[in-house]
N, C-alpha and C positions, 0 to 999 in steps of 0.2 A: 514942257507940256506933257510930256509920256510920262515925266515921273508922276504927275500931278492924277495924271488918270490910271495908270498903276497904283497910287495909292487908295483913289477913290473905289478903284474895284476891289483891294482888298478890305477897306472900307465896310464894302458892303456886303461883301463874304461872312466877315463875322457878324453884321449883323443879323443875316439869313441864318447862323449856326444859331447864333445865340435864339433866336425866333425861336429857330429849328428845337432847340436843347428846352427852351418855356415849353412847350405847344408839346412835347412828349412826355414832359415833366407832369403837365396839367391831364395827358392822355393816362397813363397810368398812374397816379393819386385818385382818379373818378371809376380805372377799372378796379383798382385795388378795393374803394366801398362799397362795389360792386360786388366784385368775389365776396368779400365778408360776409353781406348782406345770403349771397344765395350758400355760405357754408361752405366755399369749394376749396380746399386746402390748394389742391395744385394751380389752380388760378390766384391764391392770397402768394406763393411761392412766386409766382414767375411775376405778377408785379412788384415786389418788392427786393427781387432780382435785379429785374431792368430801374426800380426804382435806385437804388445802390450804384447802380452803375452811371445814374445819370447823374447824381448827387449823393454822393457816400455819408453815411449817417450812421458812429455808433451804436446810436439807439434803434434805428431799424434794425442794421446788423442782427444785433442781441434778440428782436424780435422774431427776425425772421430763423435762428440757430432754434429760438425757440418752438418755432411751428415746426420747425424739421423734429425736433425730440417728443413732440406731443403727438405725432405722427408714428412714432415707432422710427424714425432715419437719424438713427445716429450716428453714424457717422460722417451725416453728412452735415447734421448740426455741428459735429466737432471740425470737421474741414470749414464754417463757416465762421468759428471762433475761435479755435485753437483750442491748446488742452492744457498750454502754461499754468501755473499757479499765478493770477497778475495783481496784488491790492489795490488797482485801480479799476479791476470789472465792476459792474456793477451787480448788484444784487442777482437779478435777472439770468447776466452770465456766466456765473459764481454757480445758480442752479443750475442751470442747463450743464454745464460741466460734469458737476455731479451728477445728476443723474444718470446722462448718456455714458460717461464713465465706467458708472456702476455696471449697465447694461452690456454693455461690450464686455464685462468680466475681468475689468481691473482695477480691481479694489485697494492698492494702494493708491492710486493716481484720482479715484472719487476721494477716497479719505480725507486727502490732501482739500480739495476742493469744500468738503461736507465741514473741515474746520474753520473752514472761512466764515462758512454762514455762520456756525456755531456761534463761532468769537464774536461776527455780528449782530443773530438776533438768537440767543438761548432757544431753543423752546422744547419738552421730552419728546415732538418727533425727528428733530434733527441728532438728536441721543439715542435716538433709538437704532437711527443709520448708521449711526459712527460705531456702535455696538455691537450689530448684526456683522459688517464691515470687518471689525478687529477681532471678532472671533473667527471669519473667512482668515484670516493670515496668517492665526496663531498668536494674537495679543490679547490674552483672556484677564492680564492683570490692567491694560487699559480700557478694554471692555465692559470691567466692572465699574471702572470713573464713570464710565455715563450712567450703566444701568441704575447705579443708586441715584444720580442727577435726576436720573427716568423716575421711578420708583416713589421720589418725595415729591417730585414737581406732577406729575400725572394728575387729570383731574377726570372723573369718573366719567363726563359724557366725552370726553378722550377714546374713541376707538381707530383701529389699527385692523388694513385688510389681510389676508392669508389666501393664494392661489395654490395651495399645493394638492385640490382636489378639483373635480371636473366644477363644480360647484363654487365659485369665492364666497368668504363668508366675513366677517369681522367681529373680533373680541374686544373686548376693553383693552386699551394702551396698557393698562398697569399689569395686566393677565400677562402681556404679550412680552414685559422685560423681566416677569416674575419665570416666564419659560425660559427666554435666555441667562438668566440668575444661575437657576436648574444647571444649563448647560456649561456655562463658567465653572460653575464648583464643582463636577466633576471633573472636567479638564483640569485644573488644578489639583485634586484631589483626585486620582481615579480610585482610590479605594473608599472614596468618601461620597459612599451609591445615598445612605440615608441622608446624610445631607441635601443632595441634587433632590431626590424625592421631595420633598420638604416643601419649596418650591415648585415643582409640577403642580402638587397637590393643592398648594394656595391658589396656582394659575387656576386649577381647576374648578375649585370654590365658585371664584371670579366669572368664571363661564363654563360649566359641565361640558360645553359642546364644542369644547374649543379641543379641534381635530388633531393638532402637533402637540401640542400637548400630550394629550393621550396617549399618541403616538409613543413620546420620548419616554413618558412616565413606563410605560410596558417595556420599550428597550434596559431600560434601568431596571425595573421588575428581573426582564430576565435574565441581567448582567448579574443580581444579587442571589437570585433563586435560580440556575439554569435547569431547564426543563430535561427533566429525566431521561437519557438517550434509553430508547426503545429496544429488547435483548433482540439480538441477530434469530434471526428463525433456523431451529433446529433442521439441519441437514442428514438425513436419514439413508446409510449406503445399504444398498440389496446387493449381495452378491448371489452371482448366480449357482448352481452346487452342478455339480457332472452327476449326469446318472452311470448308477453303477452296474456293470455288466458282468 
């Protein structure tokens, strides 16, 4: 008789969990459309936190790395996916990787990731990363594999942002691997200034107002022509004389 209602209690235990484990499952999936709905990043986080926890779901996972990166929190996206290289992420993860990678300031570890996508969908902005990327490391002869991939594949309403003024602004994609062009051929060639020029100058074509550009085209200007060092200003000694008694 005691095992019989021993088991019955335990019986009902799990049913009360299991209850328990629906009825929180059903509580945040309703807060989670909730958060979405009013925009609240740290309310869409912590339901699909506790959503995770109550039923683990690669695909939430990957979603939620991803609101943590789109966020500015990377690493806490990366603590929520890892940083592996894995062929079995999925698209989504494979981003996130890269990016937050890139972000933290290591750029072998994005690279890794930004080929992934490549290999799986081409396109000249994911070339353009992997270009930007392998000239941060010092690979200017793999750098150039994309930029020309860049270059042919680029299509004119293709633009590309630039944050390095208080102002963001955007050039046409093709301006923007035409500047990195620039920047490859003198790194290969440091005596080959008209060269790099060459390239500025097309970038420039392409957009007069595209800011790094400019920029580069004048460092190269002055690497080729340096600016005439200024004569030292004449130092003029008075001695003083004794008067004579």
């Amino acid at each position: 008789m005691k095992k019989i209602l021993v088991a019955l209690l335990i019986g009902f235990c799990f049913a009360g969990t299991a209850q328990t484990k629906s009825e929180l499952q059903k509580h945040y999936e309703a807060f989670y459309k909730q958060m979405r709905l009013q925009g609240d990043v740290e309310g869409i986080i912590n339901a699909l936190t506790h959503l995770n926890v109550l039923n683990p779901s690669q695909q939430r996972n990957d979603t939620l790395a991803y609101i943590y990166a789109n966020d500015n929190k990377h690493m806490q996206a990366l603590n929520t996916i890892g940083i592996e290289k894995n062929d079995a992420d999925s698209d989504l993860a494979v981003q996130v990787k890269a990016i937050s990678l890139k972000a933290l300031n290591q750029p072998k570890r994005a690279i890794e990731q930004f080929e992934v996508l490549f290999k799986r969908n081409p396109n000249p902005f994911l070339a353009y990363e992997l270009a930007d990327l392998k000239i941060q490391i010092g690979d200017p002869n793999g750098a150039m594999g994309n930029i020309e991939y860049g270059i042919a594949n680029a299509k004119d309403e293709m633009k590309y942002a630039f944050y390095e003024r208080q102002q963001p602004y955007e050039v046409p994609l093709k301006a923007a691997f035409l500047h990195l062009k620039g920047l490859v051929t003198f790194n290969l060639n440091r005596e080959d200034v008209d060269g790099a020029l060459v390239f500025m100058n097309e970038a420039l074509q392409l957009d007069p107002n595209f800011n790094l550009a400019s920029l580069s085209k004048q460092a190269l200007e002055n690497k080729k022509n340096p600016p005439a060092a200024e004569p030292a200003p004449e130092v003029s000694e008075k001695k003083g004389k004794k008067n004579k008694q």
